[in-house]
KELOVO-541756 format. One line per 3 residues: number of its first residue (from 1); for each residue x, y negated, z negated of N, C-alpha, C. Coordinates in steps of 0.1 Angstrom, whole numbers, plus 2048, in hexadecimal, padded with zeros to 3 digits. Atoms other than C-alpha are relative to their C-alpha. Example, Ala and Ser with C-alpha at 12.3 -4.5 7.8 and 13.67 -1.06 7.14 Angstrom:
BEGIN
1> 809,80C,800,87B,82D,7B2,809,7F4,800; 7F7,80B,800,889,80B,7B9,7F8,7F5,7F8;
//
This chain:
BEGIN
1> 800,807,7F3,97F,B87,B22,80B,806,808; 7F1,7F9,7F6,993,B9A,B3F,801,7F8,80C; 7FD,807,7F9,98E,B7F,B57,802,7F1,801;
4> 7FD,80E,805,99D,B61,B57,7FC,7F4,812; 802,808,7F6,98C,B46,B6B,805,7EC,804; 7F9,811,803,996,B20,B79,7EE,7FA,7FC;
7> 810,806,802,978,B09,B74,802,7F7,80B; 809,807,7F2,967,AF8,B8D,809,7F4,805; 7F1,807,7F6,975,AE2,BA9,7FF,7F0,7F8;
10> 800,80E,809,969,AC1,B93,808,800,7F4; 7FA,804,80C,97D,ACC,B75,811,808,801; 7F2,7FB,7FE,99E,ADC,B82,807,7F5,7F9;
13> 7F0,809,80C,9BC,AD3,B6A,809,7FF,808; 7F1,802,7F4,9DD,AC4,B79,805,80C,7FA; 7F8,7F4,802,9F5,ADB,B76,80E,7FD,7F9;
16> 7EE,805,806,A1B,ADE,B63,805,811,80C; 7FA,7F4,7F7,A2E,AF5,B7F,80E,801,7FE; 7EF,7FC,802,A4F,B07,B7B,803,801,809;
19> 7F9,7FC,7F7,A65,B0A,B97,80C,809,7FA; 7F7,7F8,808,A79,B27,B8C,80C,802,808; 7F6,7FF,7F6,A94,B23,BAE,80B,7F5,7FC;
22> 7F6,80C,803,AA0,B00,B9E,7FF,7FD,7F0; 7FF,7FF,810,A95,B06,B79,7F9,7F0,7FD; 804,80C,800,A7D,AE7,B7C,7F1,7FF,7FD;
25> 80F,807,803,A5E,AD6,B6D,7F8,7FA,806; 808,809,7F6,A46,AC6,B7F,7F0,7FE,7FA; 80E,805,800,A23,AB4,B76,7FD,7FD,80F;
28> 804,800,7F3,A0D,ABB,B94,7F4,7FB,804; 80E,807,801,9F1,AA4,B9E,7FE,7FF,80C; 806,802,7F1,9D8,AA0,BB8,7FA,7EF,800;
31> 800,80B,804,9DB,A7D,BC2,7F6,7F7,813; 80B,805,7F5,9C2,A68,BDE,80B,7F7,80B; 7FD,807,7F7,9D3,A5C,BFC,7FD,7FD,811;
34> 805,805,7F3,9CF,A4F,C1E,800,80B,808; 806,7F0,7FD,9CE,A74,C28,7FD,807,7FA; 806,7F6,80A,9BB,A80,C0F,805,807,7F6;
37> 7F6,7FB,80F,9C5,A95,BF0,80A,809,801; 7F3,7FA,7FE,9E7,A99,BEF,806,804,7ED; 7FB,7FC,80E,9FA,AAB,BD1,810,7F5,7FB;
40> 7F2,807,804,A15,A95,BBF,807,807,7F4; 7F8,7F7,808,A2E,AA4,BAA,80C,7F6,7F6; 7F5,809,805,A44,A95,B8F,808,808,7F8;
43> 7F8,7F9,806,A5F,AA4,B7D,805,7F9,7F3; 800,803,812,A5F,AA5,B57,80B,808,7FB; 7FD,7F8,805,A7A,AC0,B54,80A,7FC,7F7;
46> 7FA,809,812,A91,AA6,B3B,7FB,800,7F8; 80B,806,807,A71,A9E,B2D,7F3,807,7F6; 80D,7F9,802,A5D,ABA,B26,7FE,806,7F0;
49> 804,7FF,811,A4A,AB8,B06,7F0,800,7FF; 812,7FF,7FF,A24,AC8,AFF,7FD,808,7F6; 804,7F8,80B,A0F,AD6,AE9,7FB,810,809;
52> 805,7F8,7FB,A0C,AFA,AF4,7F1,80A,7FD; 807,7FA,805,9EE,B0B,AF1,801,816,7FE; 7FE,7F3,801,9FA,B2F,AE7,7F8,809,7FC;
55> 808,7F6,805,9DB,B3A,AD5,7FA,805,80C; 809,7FA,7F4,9CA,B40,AF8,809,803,80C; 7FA,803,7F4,9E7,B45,B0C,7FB,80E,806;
58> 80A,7F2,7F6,9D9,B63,B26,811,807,80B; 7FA,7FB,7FD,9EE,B7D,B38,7F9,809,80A; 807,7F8,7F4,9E6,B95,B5B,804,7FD,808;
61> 800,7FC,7F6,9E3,B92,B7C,7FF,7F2,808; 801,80C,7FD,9E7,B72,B91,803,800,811; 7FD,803,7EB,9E4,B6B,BBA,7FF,7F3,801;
64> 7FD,811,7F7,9EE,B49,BCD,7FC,803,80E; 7FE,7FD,7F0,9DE,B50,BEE,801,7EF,802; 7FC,807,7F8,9EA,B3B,C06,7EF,7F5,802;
67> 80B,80C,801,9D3,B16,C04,7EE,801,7F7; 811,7FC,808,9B8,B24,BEB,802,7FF,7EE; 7FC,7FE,80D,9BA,B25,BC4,801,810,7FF;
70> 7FB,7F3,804,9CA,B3F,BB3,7F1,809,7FD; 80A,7F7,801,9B6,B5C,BAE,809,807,7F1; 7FE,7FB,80A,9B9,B6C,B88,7F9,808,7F9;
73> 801,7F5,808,9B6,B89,B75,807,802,7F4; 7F9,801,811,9C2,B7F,B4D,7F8,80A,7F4; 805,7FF,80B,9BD,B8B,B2C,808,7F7,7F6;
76> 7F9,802,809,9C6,B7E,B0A,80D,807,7FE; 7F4,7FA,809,9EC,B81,B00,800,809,7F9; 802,7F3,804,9F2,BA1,AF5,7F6,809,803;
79> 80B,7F8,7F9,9D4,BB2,B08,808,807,80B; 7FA,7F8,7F4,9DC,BCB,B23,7F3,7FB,809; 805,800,7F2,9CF,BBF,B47,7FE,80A,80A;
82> 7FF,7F6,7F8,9CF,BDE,B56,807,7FF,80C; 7F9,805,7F5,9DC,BE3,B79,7FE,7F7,80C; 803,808,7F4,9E2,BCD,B94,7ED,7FD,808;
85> 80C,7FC,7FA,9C0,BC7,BA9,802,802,80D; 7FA,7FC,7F1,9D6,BC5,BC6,80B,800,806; 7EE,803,800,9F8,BC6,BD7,801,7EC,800;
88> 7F8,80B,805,9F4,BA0,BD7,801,7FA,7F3; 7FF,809,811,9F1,B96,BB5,80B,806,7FB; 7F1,7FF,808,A13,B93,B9D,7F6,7FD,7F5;
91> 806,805,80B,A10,B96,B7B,80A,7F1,7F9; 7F9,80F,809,A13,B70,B64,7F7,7FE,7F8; 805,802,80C,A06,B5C,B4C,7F8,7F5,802;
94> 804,810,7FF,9EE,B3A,B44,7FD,803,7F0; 800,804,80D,9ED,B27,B29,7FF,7F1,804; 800,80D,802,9E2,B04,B22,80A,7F6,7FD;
97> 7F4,807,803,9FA,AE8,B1C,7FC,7EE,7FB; 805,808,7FC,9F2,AC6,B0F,80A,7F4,7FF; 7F8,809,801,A0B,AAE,B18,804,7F1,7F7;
100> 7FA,80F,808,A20,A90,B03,7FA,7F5,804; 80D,80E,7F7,A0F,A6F,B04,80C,7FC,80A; 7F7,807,7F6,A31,A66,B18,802,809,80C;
103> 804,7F9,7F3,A27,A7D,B31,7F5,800,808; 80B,805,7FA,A07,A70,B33,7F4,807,7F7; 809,7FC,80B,9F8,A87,B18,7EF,807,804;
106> 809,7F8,7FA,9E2,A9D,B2E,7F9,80B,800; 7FF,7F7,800,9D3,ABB,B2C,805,808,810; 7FD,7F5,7EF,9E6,AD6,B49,7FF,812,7FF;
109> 7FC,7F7,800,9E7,AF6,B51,808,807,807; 7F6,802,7FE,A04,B07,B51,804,814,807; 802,7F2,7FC,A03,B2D,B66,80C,801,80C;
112> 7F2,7FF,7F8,A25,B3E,B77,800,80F,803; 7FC,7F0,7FE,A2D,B65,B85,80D,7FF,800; 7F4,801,803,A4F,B5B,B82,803,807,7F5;
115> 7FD,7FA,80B,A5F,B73,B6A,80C,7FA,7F8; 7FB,808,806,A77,B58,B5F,7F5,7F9,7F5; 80B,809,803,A58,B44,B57,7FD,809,7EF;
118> 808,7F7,807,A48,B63,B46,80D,801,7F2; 7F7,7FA,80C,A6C,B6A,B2F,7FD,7F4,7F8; 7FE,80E,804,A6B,B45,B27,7F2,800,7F6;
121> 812,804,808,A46,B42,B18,7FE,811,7FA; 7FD,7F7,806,A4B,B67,B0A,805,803,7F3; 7F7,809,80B,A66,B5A,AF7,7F8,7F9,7F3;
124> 803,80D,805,A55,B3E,AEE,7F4,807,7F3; 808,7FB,806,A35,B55,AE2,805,807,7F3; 7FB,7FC,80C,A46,B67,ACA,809,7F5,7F6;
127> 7F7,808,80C,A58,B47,AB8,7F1,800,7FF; 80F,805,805,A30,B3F,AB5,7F9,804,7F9; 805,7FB,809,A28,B5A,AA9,7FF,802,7F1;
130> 7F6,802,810,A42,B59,A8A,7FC,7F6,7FC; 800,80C,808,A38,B3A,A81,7EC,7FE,7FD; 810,802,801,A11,B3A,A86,7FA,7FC,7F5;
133> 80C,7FD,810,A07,B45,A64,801,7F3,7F8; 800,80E,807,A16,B25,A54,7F7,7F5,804; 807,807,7F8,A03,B0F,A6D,7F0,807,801;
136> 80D,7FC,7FC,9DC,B1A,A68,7F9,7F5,808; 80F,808,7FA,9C4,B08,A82,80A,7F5,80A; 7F5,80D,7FC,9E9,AF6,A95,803,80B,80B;
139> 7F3,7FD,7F5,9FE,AFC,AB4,807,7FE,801; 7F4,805,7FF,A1E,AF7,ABD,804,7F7,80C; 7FA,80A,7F2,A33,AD7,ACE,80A,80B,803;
142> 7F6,7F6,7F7,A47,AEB,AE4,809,7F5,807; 7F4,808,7F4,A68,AD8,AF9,805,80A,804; 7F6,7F7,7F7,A7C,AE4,B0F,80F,7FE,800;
145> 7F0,804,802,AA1,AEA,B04,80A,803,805; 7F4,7FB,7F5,AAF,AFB,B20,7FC,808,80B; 7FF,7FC,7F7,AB3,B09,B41,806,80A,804;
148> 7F3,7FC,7FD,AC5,B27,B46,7FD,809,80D; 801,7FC,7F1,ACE,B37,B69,802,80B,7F9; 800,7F0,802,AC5,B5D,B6D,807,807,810;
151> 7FC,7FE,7F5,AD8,B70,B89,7F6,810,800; 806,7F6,7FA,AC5,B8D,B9A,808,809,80A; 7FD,7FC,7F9,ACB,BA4,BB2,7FC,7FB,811;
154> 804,805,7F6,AB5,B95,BC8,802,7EF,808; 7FE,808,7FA,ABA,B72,BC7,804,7F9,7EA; 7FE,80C,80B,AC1,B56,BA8,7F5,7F8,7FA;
157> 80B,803,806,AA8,B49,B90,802,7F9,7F1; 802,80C,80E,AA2,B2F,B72,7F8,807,7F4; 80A,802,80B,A97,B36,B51,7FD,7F8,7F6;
160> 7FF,80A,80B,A86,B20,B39,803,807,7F4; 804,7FB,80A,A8B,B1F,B14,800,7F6,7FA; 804,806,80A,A76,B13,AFC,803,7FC,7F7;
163> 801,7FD,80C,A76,B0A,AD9,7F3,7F3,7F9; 808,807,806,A5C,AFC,AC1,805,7F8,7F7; 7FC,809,805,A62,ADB,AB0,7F8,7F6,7F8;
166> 807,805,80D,A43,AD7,A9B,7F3,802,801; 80B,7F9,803,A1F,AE1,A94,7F4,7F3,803; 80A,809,804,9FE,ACC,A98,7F1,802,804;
169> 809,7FE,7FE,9DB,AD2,A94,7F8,802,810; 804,7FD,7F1,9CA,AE0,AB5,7FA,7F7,804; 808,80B,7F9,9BD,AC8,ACD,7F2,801,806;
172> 80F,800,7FF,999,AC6,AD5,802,806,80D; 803,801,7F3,99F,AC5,AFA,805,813,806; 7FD,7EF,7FF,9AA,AEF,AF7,7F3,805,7FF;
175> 80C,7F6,801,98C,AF9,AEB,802,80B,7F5; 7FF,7F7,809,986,B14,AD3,809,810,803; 7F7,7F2,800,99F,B32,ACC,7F6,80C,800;
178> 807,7F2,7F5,994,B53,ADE,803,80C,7F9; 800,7F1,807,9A6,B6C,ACC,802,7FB,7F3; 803,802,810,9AE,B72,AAB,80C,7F8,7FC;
181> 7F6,80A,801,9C3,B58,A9A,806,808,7F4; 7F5,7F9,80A,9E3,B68,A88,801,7F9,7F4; 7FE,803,80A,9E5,B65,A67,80E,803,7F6;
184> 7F3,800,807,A04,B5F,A4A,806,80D,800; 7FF,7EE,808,A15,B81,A45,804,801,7F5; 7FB,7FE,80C,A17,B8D,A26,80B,807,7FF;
187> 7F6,7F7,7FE,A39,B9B,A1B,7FF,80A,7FB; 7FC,7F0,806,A41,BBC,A1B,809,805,801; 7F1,7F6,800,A5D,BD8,A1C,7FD,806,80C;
190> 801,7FA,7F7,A61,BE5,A3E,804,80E,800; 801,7F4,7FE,A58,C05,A43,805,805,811; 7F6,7FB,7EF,A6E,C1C,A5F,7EF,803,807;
193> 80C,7FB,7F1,A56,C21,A7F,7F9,7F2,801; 80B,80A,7FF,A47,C00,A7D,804,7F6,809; 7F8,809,7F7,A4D,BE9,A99,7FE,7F5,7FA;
196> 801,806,805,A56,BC8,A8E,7F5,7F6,80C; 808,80A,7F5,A43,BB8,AAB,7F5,80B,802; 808,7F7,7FE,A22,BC3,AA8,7F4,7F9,80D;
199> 809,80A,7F7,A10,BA7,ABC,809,800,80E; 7FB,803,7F2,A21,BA8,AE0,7F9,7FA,808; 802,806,7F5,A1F,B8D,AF5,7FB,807,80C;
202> 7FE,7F9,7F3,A28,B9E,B16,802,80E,802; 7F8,7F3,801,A30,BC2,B1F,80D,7FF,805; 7EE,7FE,7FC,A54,BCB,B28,7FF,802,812;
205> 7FE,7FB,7F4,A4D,BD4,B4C,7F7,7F3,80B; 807,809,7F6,A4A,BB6,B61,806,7FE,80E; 7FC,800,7F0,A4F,BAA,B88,803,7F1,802;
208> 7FE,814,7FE,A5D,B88,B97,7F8,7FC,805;
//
């Protein structure tokens, strides 16, 4: 699959948004009011606790035009997206999320070009991966254990970080795993030349 699409305007998922300027959480919903549908926003970033769906998390090419849905160009985690399609698209990431029942316990999704964003869930992919094999046919509860400020040249920016805080059978509402599902590793004696990271998340060369 090289293209990653939303689905139709009856089944768009709320969203979990990062603000990477204040290092902030947000559940984003479209909510019916006396002028029509307006977006409401709540802020979970004390709070934030989900099952991540890491087996499908997608990586590429992502545009926000101005009052339209994003436009996307993913592949599976560890796939190469080739280049850009255009000077507007940044590369980021999506991945499913399905929230704590004390967050309402929803399915969101959860897509950023923020390269805070991307280190943070990068991070996160490789504790997932180490641990996978133990957990056949599960995902991981992910929280959020910290906030840390990144300084730039250009301006100041938030990074999340992860950690996982316990495993549980996949949820129906994901749907079936896409690629291939990593299995235990068996031990062996590392041999010189061998990278220890053979599954990469992300590539090394990203943009904010």
């Amino acid at each position: 699959m090289s293209l990653g699409k939303r689905k139709g305007s009856g089944n768009i998922l709320p969203l979990l948004k990062f603000d990477a300027r204040s290092g902030s959480f947000y559940q984003e919903n479209r909510v019916q009011t006396l002028n029509g549908w307006e977006k409401e926003q709540t802020d979970v970033t004390d709070r934030l606790r989900a099952v991540f769906d890491l087996a499908n998390a997608e990586r590429g090419w992502i545009k926000f035009p101005r009052g339209a849905a994003p436009e996307m160009v993913l592949v599976l985690a560890g796939e190469d997206p080739g280049e850009a399609p255009d000077e507007g698209y940044r590369e980021g990431f999506r991945l499913l999320v399905k929230m704590d029942k004390t967050l309402g316990g929803q399915l969101r999704e959860f897509m950023s070009t923020s390269l805070t964003a991307w280190n943070g869930i990068s991070a996160l992919h490789d504790a997932y991966l180490a641990e996978v094999g133990q957990y056949p046919g599960q995902l991981p509860i992910v929280v959020l254990s910290d906030v840390i400020e990144r300084r730039y040249l250009s301006a100041t920016s938030f990074e999340p970080v992860f950690i996982i805080t316990g495993w549980v059978p996949r949820p129906e509402e994901f749907g079936p795993v896409r690629g291939l599902t990593p299995k235990r590793p068996e031990p062996q004696t590392q041999q010189q030349g061998i990278d220890d990271d053979m599954i990469p998340f992300l590539s090394s060369q990203t943009t904010q």
